[in-house]
FIMINU-695389 format. One record per residue (C-alpha): residue number from 0; residue in three letters; z, y, x. Coordinates in Angstrom, 3 decimals. Each point is the difference from the previous one (the first is absolute). Layout:
<recs>
NUM | ALA | Z | Y | X
...
</recs>
This chain:
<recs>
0 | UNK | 35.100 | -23.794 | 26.626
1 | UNK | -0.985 | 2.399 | 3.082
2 | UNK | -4.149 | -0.245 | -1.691
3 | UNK | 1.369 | 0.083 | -3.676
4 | UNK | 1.269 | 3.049 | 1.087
5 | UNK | -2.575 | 1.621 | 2.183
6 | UNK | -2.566 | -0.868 | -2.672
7 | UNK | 1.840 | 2.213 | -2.471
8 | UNK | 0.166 | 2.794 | 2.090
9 | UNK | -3.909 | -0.246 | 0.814
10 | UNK | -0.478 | -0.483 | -3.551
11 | UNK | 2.013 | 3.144 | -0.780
12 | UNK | -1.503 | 1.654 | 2.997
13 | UNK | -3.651 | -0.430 | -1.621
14 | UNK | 1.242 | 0.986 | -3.311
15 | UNK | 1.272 | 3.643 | 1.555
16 | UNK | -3.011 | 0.305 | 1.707
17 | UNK | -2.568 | -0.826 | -2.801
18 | UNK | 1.890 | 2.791 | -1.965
19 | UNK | 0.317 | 2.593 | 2.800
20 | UNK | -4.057 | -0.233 | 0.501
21 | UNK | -0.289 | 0.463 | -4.075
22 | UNK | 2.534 | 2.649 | 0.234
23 | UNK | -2.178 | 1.923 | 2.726
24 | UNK | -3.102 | -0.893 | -1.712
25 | UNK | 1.105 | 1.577 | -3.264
26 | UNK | -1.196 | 3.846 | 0.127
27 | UNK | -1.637 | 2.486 | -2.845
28 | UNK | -3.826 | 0.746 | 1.593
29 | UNK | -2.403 | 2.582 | -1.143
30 | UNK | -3.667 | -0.851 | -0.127
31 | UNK | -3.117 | 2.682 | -0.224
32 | UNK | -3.317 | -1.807 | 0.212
33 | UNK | -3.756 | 0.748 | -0.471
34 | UNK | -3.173 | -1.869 | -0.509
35 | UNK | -3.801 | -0.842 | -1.250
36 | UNK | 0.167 | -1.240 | -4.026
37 | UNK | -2.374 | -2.268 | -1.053
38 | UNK | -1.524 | -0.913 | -3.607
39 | UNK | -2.917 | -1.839 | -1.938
40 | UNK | -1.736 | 1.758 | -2.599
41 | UNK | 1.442 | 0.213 | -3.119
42 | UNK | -1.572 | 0.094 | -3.644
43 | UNK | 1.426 | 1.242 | -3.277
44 | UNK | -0.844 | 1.585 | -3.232
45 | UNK | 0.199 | 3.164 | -2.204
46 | UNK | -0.327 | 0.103 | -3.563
47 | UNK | -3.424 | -0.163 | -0.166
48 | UNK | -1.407 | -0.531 | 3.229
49 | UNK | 0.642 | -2.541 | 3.277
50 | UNK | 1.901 | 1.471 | 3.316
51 | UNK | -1.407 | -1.266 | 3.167
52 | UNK | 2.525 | 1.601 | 3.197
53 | UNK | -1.570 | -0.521 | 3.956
54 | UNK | 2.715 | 0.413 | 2.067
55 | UNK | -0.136 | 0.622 | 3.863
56 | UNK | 2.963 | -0.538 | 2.275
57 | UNK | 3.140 | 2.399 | -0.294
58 | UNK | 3.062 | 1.152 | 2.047
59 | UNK | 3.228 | -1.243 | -0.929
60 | UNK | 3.473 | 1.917 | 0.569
61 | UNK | 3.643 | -0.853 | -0.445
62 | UNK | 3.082 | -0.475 | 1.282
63 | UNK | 3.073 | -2.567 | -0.643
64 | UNK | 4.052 | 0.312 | 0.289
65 | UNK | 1.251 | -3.637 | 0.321
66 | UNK | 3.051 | -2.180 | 1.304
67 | UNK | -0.659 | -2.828 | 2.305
68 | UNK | 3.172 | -2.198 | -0.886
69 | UNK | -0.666 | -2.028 | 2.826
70 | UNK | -2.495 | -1.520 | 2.531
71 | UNK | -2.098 | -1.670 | -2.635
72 | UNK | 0.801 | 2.021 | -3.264
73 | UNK | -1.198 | 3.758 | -1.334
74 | UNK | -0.278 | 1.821 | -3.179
75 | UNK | -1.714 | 3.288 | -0.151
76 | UNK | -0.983 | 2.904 | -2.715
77 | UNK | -3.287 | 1.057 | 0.748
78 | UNK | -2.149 | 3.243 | -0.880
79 | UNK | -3.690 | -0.844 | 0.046
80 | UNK | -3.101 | 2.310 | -0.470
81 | UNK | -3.770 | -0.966 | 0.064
82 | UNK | -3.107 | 1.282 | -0.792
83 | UNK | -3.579 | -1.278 | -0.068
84 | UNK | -3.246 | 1.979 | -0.073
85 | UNK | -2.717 | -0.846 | -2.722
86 | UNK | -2.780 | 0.025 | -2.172
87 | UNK | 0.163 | -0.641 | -3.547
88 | UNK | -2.172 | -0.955 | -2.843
89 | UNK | 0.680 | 0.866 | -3.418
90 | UNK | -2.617 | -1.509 | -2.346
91 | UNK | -2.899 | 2.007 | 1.412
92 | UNK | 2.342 | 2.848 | 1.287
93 | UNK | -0.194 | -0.114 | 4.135
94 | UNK | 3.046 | 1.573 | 1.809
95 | UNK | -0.895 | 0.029 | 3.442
96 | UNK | 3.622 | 1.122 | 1.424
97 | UNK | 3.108 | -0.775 | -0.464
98 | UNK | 3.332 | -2.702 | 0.377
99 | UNK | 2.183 | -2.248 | -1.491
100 | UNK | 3.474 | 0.414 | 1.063
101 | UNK | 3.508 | -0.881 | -0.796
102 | UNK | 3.633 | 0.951 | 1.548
103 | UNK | 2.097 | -3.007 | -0.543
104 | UNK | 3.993 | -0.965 | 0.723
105 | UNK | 0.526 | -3.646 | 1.140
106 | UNK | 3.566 | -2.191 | 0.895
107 | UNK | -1.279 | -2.619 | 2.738
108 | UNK | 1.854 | -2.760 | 1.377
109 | UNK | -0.808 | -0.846 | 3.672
110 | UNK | 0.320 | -3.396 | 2.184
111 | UNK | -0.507 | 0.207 | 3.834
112 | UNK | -0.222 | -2.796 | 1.999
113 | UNK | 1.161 | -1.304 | 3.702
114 | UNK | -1.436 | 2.714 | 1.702
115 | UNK | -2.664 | -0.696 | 2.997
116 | UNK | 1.441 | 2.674 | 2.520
117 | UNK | -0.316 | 3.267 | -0.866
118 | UNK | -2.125 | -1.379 | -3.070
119 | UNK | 1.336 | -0.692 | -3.155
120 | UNK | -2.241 | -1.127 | -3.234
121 | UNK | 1.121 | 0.036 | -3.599
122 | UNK | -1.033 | -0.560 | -3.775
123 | UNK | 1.155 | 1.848 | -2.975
124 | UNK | -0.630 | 0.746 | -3.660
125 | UNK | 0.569 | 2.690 | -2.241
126 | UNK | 0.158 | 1.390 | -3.318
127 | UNK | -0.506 | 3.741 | -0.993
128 | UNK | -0.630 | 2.760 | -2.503
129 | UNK | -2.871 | 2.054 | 0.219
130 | UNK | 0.696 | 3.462 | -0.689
131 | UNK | -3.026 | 1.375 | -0.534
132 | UNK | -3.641 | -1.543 | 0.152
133 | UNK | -3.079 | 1.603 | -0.706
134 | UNK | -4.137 | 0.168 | 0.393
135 | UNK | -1.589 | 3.608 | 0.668
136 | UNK | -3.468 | 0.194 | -0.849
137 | UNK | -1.602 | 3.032 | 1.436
138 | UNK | -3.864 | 1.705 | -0.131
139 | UNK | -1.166 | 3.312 | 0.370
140 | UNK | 3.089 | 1.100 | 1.063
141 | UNK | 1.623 | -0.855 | -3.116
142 | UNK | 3.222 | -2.544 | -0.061
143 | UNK | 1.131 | -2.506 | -2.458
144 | UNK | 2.828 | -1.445 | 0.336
145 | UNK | 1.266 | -3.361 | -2.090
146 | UNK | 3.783 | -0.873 | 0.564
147 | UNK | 3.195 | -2.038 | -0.409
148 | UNK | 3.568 | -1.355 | 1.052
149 | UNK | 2.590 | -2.204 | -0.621
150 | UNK | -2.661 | -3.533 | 0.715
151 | UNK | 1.818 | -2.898 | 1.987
152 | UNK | -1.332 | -1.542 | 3.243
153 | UNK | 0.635 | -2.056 | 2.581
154 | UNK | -0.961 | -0.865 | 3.530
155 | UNK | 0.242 | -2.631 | 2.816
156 | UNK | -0.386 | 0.416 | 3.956
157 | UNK | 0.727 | -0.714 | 3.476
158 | UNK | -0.087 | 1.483 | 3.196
159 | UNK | 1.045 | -0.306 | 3.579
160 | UNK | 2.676 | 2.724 | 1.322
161 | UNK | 0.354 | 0.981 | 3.763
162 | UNK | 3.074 | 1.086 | 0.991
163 | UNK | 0.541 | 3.254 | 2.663
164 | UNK | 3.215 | 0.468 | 0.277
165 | UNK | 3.192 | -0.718 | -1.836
166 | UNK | -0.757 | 2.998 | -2.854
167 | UNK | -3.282 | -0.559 | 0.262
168 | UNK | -3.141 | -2.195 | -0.797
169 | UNK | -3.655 | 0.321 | -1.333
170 | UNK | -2.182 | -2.032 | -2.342
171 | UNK | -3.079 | -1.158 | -1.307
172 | UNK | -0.302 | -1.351 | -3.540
173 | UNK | -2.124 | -2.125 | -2.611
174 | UNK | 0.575 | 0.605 | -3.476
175 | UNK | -1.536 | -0.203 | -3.142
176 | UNK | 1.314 | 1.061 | -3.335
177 | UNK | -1.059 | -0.161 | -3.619
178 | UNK | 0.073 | 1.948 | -3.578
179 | UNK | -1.531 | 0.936 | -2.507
180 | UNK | -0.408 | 3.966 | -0.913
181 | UNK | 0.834 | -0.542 | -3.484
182 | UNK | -1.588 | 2.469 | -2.062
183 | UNK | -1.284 | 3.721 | 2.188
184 | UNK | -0.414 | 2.415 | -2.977
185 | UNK | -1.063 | 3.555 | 0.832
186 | UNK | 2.578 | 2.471 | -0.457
187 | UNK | -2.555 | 2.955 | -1.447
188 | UNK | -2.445 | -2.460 | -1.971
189 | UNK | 1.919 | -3.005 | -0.879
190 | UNK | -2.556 | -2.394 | 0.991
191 | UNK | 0.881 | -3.041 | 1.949
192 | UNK | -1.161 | -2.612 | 2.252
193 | UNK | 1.335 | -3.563 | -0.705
194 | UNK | -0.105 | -3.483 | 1.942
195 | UNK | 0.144 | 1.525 | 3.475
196 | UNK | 1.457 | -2.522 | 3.041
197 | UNK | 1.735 | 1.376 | 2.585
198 | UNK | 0.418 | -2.596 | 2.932
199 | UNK | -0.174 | 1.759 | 3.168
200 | UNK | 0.384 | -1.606 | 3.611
201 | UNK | 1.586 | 2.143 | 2.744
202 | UNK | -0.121 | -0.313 | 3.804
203 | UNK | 2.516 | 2.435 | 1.005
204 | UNK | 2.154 | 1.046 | 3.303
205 | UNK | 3.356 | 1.194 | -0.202
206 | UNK | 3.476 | 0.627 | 2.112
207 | UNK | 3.416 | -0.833 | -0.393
208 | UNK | 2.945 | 2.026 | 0.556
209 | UNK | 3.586 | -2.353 | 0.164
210 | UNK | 3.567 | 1.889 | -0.438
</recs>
């Protein structure tokens, strides 16, 4: 009777504990982060002619309010801005300057695993909205600019986080994403580019602030 007992108490023990450690792992974090963006060259079309975009590598900004629900689980909003450099062809038009970017809102869900020390690696996906995406063509000091919103996209990732303090940790991060630009039409003109991919990959560095 004596171990019947004692093993409910250690059972209930464990249970109190398990949910204390979720309880202190639950917080709201803050998350500002920059990085190098990577993409392929990309190929679309005009009306009448073929549009052939070289693309060099690109910063990345953003930043990300999220919940950590406990020591496995996030979700986080994210604001994310990137922009390559390039040269475009259009038919036998040569732009030598220029880049293709996009500002884009995401909702991520996060996994972390058993952490190794201080080290702790994780895996997420997300889906987003890209505000606005567009392709600036520029020569002689002149600028065109081809635009457009409202495209879905998504994106996977992981990343190992090292943690500083209680409030605080810092990151590095994998991720690659993918979209299409839908249809950039300039605003003065009304011509537009069609059949442009947009799957940029991202090595980026951020911090996290817990509260």
């Amino acid at each position: 009777m004596k171990t019947k007992y004692m093993l409910s108490a250690i059972t209930a023990l464990t249970a109190l504990l398990a949910q204390a450690q979720a309880a202190e792992s639950a917080h709201y974090y803050v998350k500002p982060f920059t990085g190098i963006s990577y993409m392929n060259d990309v190929t679309g079309k005009t009306a009448t002619a073929p549009v052939e975009v070289e693309l060099e590598k690109g910063l990345v900004l953003g930043g990300s309010f999220g919940y950590r629900y406990n020591a496995n689980i996030a979700a986080e909003v994210v604001w994310e801005y990137r922009s390559n450099d390039s040269e475009t062809m259009v038919g036998k038009e040569f732009y030598p300057d220029g880049n293709y970017a996009s500002n884009t809102i995401y909702l991520n869900g996060l996994y972390y695993f058993e952490p190794w020390g201080s080290l702790t690696p994780y895996v997420g996906v997300g889906v987003g909205w890209i505000q606005e995406i567009d392709i600036d063509l520029e020569r002689n000091g002149v600028e065109t600019s081809y635009s457009n919103s409202g495209n879905f996209s998504y994106q996977g990732f992981a990343g190992v986080e090292y943690k500083l303090s209680n409030n605080w940790s810092v990151h590095t991060e994998l991720r690659h994403s993918g979209g299409k630009s839908g249809t950039l039409e300039d605003e003065k003109t009304k011509a537009q580019f069609t059949s442009l991919n947009y799957k940029p990959f991202t090595w980026q560095l951020g911090a996290t602030y817990r509260f």
